[in-house]
N, C-alpha and C positions, 0 to 999 in steps of 0.2 A: 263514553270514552273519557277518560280523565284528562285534566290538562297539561301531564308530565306526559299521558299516553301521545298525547297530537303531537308533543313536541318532537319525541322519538323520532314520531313519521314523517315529519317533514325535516329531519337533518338530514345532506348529504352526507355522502363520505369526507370530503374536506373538515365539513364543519365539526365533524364529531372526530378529528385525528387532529383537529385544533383544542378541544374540549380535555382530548385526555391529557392533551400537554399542559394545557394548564391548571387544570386538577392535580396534575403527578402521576397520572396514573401512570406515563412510560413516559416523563421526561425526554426531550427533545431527539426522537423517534424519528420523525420526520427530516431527516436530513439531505441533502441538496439532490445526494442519487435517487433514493425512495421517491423524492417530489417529479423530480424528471423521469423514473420508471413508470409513475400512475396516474400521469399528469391528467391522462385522457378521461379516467372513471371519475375524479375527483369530484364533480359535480351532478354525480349522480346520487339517486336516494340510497339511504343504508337498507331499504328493502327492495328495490326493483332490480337488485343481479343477485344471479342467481350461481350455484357451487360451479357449471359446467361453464359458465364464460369466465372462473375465478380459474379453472384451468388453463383454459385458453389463453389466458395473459402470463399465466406462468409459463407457459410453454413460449410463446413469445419471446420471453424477460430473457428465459436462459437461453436462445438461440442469441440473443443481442447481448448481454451479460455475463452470461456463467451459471453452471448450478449454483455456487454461492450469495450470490444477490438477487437471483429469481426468487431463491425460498426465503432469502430474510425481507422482503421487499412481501411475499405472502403473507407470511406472518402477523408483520405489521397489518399489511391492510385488513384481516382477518378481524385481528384486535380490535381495529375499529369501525369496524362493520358492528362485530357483534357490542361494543360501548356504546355507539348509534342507537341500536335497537333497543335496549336497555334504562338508555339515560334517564334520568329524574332531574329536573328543575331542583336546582338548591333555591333560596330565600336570599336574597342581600344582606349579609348583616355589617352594619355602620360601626367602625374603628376607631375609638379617638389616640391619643397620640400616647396616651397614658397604657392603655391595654396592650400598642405593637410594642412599647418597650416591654412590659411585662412579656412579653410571648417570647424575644427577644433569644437564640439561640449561643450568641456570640459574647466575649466581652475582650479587651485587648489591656493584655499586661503592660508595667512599663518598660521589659524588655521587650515588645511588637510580637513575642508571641501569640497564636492567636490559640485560644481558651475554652473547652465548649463546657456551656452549663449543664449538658447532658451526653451523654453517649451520641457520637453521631450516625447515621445511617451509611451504609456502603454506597449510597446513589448520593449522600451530599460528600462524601470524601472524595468520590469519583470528578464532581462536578469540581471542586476545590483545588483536586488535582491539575484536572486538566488546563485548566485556567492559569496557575500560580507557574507549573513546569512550562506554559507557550509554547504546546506542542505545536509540528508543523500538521495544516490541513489534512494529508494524505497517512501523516502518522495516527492523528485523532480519530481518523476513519477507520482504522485498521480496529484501534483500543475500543471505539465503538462499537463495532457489528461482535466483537466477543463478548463485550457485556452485557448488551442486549440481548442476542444469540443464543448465549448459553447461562449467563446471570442475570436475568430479566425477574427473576423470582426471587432474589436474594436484595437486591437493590432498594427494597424499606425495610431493611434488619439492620439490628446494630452491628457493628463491625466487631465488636465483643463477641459475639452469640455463636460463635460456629466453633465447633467441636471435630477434633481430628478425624473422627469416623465421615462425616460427613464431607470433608475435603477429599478425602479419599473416595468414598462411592460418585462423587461428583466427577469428578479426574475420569475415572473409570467407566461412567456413563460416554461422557462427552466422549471419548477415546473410542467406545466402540460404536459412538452411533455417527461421529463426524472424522475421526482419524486424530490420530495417538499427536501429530505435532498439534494440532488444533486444542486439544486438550491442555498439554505442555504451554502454548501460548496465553492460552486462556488465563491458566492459572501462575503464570510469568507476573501477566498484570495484577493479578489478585494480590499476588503475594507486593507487588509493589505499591498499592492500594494499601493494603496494612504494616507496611515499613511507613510512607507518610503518615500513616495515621498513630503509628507507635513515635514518629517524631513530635508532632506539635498541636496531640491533642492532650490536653492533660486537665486534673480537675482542680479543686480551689486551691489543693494543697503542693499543686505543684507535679502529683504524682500521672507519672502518663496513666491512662485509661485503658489500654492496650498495649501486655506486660510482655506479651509474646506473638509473632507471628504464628497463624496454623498453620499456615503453606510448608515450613519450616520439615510436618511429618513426611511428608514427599519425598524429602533429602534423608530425613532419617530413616525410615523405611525403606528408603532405596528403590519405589515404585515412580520414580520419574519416567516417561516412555522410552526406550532410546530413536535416536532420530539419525536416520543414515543422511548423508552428504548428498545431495544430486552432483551427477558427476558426466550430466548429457551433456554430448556435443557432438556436432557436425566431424565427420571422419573422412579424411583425404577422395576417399572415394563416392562420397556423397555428396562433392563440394557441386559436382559439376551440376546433376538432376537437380540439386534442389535450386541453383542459384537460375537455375533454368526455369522453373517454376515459378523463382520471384521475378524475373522478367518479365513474365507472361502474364501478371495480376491486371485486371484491369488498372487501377489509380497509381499514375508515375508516381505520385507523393509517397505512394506504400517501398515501391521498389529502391527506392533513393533510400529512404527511411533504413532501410533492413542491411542496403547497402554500407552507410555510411557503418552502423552498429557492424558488421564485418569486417571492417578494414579500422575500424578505433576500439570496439572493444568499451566503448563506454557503457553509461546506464541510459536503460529508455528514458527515463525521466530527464535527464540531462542533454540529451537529445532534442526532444520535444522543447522543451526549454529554452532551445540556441535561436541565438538571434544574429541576421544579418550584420549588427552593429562591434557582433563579437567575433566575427570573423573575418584575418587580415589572409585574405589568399596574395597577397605580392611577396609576405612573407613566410606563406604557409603553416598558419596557424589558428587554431580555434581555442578560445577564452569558454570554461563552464562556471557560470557563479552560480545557479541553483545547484548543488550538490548535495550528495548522504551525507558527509562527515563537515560541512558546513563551510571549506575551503575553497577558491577558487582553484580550476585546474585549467594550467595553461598546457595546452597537447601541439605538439609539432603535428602535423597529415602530410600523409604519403601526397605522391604527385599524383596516383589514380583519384584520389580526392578531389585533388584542386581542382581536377579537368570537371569531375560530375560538378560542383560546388559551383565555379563557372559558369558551367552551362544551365544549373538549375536558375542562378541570379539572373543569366539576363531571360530566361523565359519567364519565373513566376515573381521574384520581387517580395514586400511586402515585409510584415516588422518579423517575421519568424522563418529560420530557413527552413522548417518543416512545417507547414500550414494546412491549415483545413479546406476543402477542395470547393467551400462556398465560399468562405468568408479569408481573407490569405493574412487577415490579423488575428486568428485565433489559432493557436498551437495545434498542431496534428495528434491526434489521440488514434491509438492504437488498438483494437478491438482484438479480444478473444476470437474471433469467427475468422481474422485472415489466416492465424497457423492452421487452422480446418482445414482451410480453402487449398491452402499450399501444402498440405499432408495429404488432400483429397487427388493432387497432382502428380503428385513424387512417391508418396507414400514414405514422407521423411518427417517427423515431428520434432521441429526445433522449435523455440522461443526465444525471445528476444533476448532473454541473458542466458541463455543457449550462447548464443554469439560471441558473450562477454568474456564464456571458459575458454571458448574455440579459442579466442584470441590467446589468451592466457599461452594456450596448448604452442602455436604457433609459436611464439617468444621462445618456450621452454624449448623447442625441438632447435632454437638457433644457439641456445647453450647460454641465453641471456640471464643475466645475476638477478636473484628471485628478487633485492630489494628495487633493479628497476623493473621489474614484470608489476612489484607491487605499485611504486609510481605513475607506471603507464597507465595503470588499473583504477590510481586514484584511492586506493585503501587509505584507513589512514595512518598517518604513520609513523616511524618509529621516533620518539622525541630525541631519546640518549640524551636527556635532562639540558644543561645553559650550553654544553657544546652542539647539543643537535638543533641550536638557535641560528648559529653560524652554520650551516651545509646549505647548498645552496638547493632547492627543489627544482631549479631549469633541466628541463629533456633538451633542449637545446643540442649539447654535444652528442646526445645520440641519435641524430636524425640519420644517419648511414642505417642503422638498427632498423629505426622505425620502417625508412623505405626498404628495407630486405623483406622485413615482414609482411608490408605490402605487395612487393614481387612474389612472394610466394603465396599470397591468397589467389593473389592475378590467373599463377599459374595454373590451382588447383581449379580455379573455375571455369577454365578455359581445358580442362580435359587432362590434365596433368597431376602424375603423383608425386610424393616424397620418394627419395631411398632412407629408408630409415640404416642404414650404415653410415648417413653424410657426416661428417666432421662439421664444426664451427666453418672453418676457412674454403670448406669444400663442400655445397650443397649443388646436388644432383637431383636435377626433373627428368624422370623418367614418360615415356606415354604410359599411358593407361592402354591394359592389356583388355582386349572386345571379349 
């Protein structure tokens, strides 16, 4: 047995998903979900598991996860199973300082443009990218599992090299083997991928290096997929079964959680987010500074809030008002498997920004002005250039609003419907007919 052969056989999994990252073979792959999905095999040999327990973890991954993270979470460990098994010892070879300049990729004009001496790769513009735009965590993550997922083979090609046909049978791949938005998103970022790199790669002479985007045929072709609206939401007569169902969850922290997104209408993420320190219930209000459009949003809450709000403070405490049920300093994270649980009850399938339109719905049926439905919602929003500097962004004066809107979730979960005849000034709860 040779001595690159031994080495094979005694790398774990770890070791050889460290190996390929730093070789390049799939550049930083391993990211904080993947490490927490396989933490447990990690230290096992690349030869002692075998295909049928590589199942079983998958099966696992996506009852806890998703199909989407189970199979890119395979994948990868796949990869490195079989680079494991594979490996060859390279040789050390000693650098002087003279040779890394000459290797040297970069060089910086005196307008801070930065230069490349050669065509760069799609997996160094990606990495560039990502870096220089400071994306947020949860957005990087998104940009990540598509490039990997579906451009994982493209990522040592020059960003030059790709030819219209190919954009197109790629699209088209992805589309029928993962679904038409996933394709669309993929190649969103691609195309944004080769806008930076037609900005500020260019060669000696100044000329960019990348004359045209390919994504570009998409649009002219007119083979973009179209992509319908989701448009689910919880319906008057649903209100009652399923809010019934979220009572019924084992973990208060769920109930509260799903609760509060009912009656605000926010994002999960801005949810999970809130903190004790940000909410003044004497004045009934919740402060959001982790937001999507990167504003803080100050939200009046109904008085069925204040009461849950209250009462969750003096039970559980702690720096988040939604907390994790071990540890009451770390944010309450939301898992795929509770809508299951709560569809397996009711046989209702809503999602957490399921809750976000409901709310939307309610506002509109009280005949509320679309630009504060858009406020309440946190969109973002309209500038109307140096006068929309001076409008003032406080809900404040429509807290009447707010609590109507409140009253009638109240009502629908409590067994009560709309008249959809009601007027503005005249809203009618009818019972609910057995």
């Amino acid at each position: 047995m040779s001595e690159s052969q031994k080495i094979a056989n005694n790398l774990t999994i770890g070791e050889s998903w460290r190996l390929m990252e730093q070789e390049g073979t799939t550049p930083n792959t391993m990211d904080r979900l993947a490490r927490q999905c396989v933490r447990s095999i990690l230290g096992r040999g690349v030869n002692s598991i075998s295909e049928p327990e590589l199942r079983t973890l998958h099966a696992q991954l996506y009852d806890t996860w998703g199909q989407n993270t189970a199979d890119h979470c395979l994948r990868t460990l796949r990869s490195a199973i079989a680079f494991g098994r594979t490996y060859t010892a390279k040789p050390r070879i000693s650098r002087t300082p003279g040779d890394i300049q000459k290797q040297a990729k970069y060089r910086v004009r005196a307008d801070r443009k930065r230069v490349l001496l050669k065509v760069p790769t799609v997996g160094e513009v990606w990495e560039e990218y990502r870096t220089i735009r400071n994306l947020r965590w949860t957005t990087e993550k998104g940009y990540r599992y598509h490039i990997y997922a579906h451009l994982a083979d493209w990522l040592n090609r020059p960003i030059d090299s790709f030819k219209k046909q190919e954009i197109i049978e790629r699209h088209q791949t992805i589309g029928k083997a993962h679904g038409k938005c996933t394709a669309n998103t993929t190649f969103r970022l691609f195309r944004a991928l080769c806008n930076y790199a037609m900005a500020v790669c260019e060669d000696d002479d100044g000329d960019p290096m990348l004359r045209k985007n390919p994504v570009t045929v998409l649009r002219e072709a007119r083979i973009w997929n179209p992509e319908s609206i989701k448009t689910r939401q919880l319906e008057p007569s649903e209100m009652k079964p399923w809010f019934e169902a979220v009572k019924a969850l084992p973990n208060p922290t769920t109930t509260d959680f799903l609760t509060f997104l009912l009656f605000t209408g926010c994002r999960k993420s801005e949810a999970t987010n809130l903190k004790w320190e940000d909410v003044h219930l004497h004045d009934a209000f919740v402060l959001f500074r982790r937001t999507k459009n990167g504003l803080e949003h100050r939200l009046p809450i109904c008085r069925q809030l204040v009461d849950m709000l209250s009462r969750r403070k003096e039970l559980y405490g702690g720096r988040f008002v939604f907390s994790q049920a071990t540890n009451h300093y770390k944010p309450y994270n939301y898992l795929f498997r509770t809508t299951r649980t709560i569809q397996e009850a009711c046989g209702i399938t809503i999602s957490p920004h399921d809750l976000r339109r409901g709310y939307a719905g309610f506002c509109f049926w009280l005949r509320l002005d679309a630009l504060l439905i858009s406020r309440l919602l946190n969109h973002s929003p309209f500038r109307g250039g140096v006068t929309g500097r001076y409008i003032s962004r406080t809900l404040d004066p429509f807290r009447p609003e707010i609590q109507r809107v409140g009253d009638i979730i109240e009502a629908l979960i409590n067994g009560r419907i709309l008249d959809f005849g009601c007027t503005e000034d005249n809203i009618k709860l009818l019972p609910m007919n057995d």
